[in-house]
N, C-alpha and C positions, 0 to 999 in steps of 0.2 A: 634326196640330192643325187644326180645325175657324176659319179665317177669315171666311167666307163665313156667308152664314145660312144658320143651322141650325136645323131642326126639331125641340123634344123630342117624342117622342111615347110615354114613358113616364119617370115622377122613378124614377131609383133611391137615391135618399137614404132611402126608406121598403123596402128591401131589409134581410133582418134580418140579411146578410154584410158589410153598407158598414163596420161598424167594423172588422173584421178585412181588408178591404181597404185600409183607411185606415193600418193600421199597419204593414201587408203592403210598400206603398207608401211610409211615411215614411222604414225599414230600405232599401228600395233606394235612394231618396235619398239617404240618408246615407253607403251604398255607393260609392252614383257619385262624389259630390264626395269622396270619401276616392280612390276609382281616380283622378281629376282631375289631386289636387294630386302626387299617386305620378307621374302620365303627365307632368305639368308636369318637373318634376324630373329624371326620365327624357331625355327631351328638348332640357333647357338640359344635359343633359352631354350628349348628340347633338351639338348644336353645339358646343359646345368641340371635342369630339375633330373632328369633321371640320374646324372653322376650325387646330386644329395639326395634321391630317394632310395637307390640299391641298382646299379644296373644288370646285377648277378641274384636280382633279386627272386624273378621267376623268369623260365621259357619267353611267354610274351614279353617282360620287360627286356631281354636280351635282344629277343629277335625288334622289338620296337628301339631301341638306341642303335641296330646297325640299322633298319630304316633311315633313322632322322639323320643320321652319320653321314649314309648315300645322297639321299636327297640335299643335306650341304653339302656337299661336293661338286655337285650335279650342279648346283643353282652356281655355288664358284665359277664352275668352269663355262657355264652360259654366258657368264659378265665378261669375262676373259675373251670370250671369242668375238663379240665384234670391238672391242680394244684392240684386237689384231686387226681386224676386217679393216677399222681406221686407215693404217699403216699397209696397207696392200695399197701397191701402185708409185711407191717411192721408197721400197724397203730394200733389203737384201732378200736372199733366198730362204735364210734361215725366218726371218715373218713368215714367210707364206707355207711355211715347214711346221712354224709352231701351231700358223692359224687353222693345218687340217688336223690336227694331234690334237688340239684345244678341242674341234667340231666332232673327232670319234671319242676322243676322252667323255666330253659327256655324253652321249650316246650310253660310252657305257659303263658310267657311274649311274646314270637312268634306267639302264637296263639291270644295274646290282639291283636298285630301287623296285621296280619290277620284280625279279624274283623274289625280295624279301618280303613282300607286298604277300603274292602267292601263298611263300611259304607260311605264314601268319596266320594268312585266311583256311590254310588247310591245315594249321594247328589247333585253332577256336574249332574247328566242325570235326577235329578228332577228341578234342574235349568232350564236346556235346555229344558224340556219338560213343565214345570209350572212358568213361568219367572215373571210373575206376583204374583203368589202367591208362590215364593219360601220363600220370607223375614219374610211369617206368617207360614209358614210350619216350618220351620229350625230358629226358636227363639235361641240366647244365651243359655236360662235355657232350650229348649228342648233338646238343642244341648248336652250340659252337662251333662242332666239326662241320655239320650241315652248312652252319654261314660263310664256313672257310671256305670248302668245296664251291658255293653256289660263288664266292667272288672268284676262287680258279677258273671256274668257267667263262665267265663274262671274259678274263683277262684273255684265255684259251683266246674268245670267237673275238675280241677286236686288235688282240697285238699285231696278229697278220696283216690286220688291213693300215693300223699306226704304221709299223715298222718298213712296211713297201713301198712309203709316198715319200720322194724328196724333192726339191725343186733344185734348179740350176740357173746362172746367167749361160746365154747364147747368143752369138749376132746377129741379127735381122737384117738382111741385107738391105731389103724393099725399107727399111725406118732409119737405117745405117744407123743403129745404136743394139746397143745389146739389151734384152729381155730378160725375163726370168717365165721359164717353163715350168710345167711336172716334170719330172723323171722317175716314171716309176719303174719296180723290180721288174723281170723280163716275167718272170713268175704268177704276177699280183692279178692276173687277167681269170689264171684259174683260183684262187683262193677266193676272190670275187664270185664267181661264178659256184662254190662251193659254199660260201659263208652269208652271201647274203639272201639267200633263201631260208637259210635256217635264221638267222638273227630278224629278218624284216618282216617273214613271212610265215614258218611256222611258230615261232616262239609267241607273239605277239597272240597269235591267235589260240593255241595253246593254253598259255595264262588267261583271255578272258570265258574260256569255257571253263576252265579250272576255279576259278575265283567264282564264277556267275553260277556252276554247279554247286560249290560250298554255299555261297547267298542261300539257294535256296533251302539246304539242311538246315543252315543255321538259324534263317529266321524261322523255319519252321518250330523250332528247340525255341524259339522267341515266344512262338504264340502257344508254345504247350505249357512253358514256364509262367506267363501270365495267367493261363486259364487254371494254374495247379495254384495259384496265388489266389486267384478270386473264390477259388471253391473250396480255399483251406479256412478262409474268412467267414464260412458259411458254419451254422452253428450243428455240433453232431458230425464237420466230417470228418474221415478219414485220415493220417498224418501219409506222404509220401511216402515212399520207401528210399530208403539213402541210396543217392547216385541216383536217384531217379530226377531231382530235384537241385538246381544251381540256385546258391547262395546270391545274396544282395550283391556282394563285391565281385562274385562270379559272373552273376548278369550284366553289370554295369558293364562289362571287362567285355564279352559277348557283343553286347549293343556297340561300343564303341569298337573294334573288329568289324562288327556289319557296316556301319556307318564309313568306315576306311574305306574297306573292300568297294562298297557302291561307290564311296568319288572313283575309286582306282576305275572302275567299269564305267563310267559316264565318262572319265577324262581321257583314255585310250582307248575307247571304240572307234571313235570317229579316226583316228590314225591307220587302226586296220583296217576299216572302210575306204581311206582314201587309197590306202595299200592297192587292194582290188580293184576300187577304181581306176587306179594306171596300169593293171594290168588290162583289163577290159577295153580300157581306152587306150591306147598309148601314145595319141596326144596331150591327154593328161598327165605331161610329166614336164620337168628342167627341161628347155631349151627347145621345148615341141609347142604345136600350135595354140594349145590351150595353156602354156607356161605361166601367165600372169596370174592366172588363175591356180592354176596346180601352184604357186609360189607362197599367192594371199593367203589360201584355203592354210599349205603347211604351216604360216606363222599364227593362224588361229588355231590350228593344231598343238602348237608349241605352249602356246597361251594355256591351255588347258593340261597341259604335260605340266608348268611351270607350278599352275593352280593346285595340282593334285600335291604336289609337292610343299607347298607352302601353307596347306589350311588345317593339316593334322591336330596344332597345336590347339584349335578352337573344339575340336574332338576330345581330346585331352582335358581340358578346363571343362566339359559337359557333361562325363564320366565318369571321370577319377577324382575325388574328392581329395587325395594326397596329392594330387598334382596341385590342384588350386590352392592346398595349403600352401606348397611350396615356393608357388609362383606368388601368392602375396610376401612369401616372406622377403620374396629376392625383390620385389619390388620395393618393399619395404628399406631393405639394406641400401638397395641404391640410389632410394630416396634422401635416408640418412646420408649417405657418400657423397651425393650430391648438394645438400645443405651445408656440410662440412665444408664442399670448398668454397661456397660462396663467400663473400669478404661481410664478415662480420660472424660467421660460423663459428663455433667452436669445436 
């Protein structure tokens, strides 16, 4: 999204495709916020089942309930933002004040999501890699501080850019009626010019060398754990040496980590691709000549930001076999709950 001034230097509303991108665009709209309220949902049973299975119960299970925590936030404040977008064009100033606060909030409750994402993927491949000294590396209260610090940061790199943007009424001569503008801080031009290179452009990329270098330790620790499984089945051989070898519940725990980690990498590539792209291009961007395009491309973008966020749960159910206990149970409960109230229930 285009903050800063921006130059047009070509309208494409007189392009004879604008209406079939207009429609192209409404349909993925309506996509996203249907993935939302699914992701939403998704997620408030994420919590449940980890608040009834232990959320203090190990490193991962922590670091995985503030994942699901962000990504329901994240998915909130997506639904939120065009509920305001509605409301632009007949509001007060304070809408179009909430709707840019709404648009960096989740940004970066996305971007906590993000780092916890990281941090996860480089806890399982310090596992794999330190199996002995994983359990003094990755303490509860390290583990904790780590998530604290990693949300101070996010807060750090978007309060600046929250806190700078207000709008205002003004009279427009040429409409003789008064408007509502930006008004941003005199300030907000350099913290822009400081913040969004680190938040859009190295961090972004950053994490997926970070993630996509763990992938490959870990599934390596994949295929060495399967081949010590097939050849301990073998009659005469040899027993591993301890810590040499991950446990059933430790694999499963591994594989689901890998499996995270790769949507994480397939759902935010193509973002820091398009990233590039508009630097390469820079009509490839809001309010430049290839805009409609640079607009669609971002809600497909988002689409897949949305995805990453909403499909854990199905990871979870594939994996963790106390997860599945749990989620039969709650389904169970709210089956019964629901019988109860029916008229004739008991």
């Amino acid at each position: 999204m285009c903050v800063t001034n921006c130059t047009v230097t070509a309208p494409v509303t007189s392009h004879p495709v604008v209406y079939s991108f207009v429609m192209i665009k409404n349909i993925v709209q309506t996509t996203n916020m249907c993935i939302a309220v699914f992701g939403i949902l998704t997620n408030l049973c994420n919590v449940e089942i980890f608040r009834r299975t232990g959320i203090l119960e190990s490193a991962t299970s922590v670091t995985l309930f503030a994942l699901t925590v962000a990504d329901l936030f994240s998915l909130v404040l997506f639904l939120v933002n065009p509920l305001l977008r509605f409301q632009i064009g007949m509001s007060s100033p304070l809408i179009y004040t909430l709707y840019v606060q709404a648009l960096y909030s989740f940004q970066m409750t996305y971007k906590m999501s993000t780092f916890f994402t990281v941090y996860l993927t480089v806890q399982k491949c310090c596992c794999v890699a330190f199996p002995l000294k994983f359990k003094f590396i990755f303490t509860g209260k390290k583990v904790l501080a780590t998530l604290l610090v990693l949300t101070l940061v996010c807060f750090a790199c978007y309060a600046p850019l929250i806190l700078t943007v207000r709008f205002r009424w003004v009279l427009n001569p040429r409409l003789n009626k008064t408007v509502v503008i930006p008004n941003f801080a005199p300030y907000r031009q350099t913290i822009v010019n400081i913040v969004y290179p680190l938040v859009f452009a190295a961090d972004p990329t950053v994490s997926q060398v970070v993630v996509i270098s763990c992938l490959f330790v870990l599934t390596g620790k994949l295929q060495q754990a399967t081949k010590f499984r097939m050849t301990s089945e073998l009659p005469g051989s040899k027993e591993p040496s301890k810590g040499a070898q991950l446990s059933g519940k430790e694999l499963r725990a591994v594989q689901s980590v890998v499996i995270v980690a790769a949507m994480f990498v397939v759902c935010n590539l193509p973002s820091v691709l398009v990233m590039y792209a508009s630097y390469v291009e820079p009509e490839f961007n809001d309010l430049r000549q290839l805009g409609e395009i640079y607009s669609l491309v971002g809600l497909l973008r988002i689409s897949l930001l949305l995805l990453c966020s909403s499909l854990n749960m199905f990871v979870y159910v594939t994996y963790n076999s106390s997860y599945r206990q749990q989620l039969v149970a709650l389904w169970g409960k709210l089956g019964a709950t629901r019988s109860l109230g029916e008229p004739g229930g008991k």
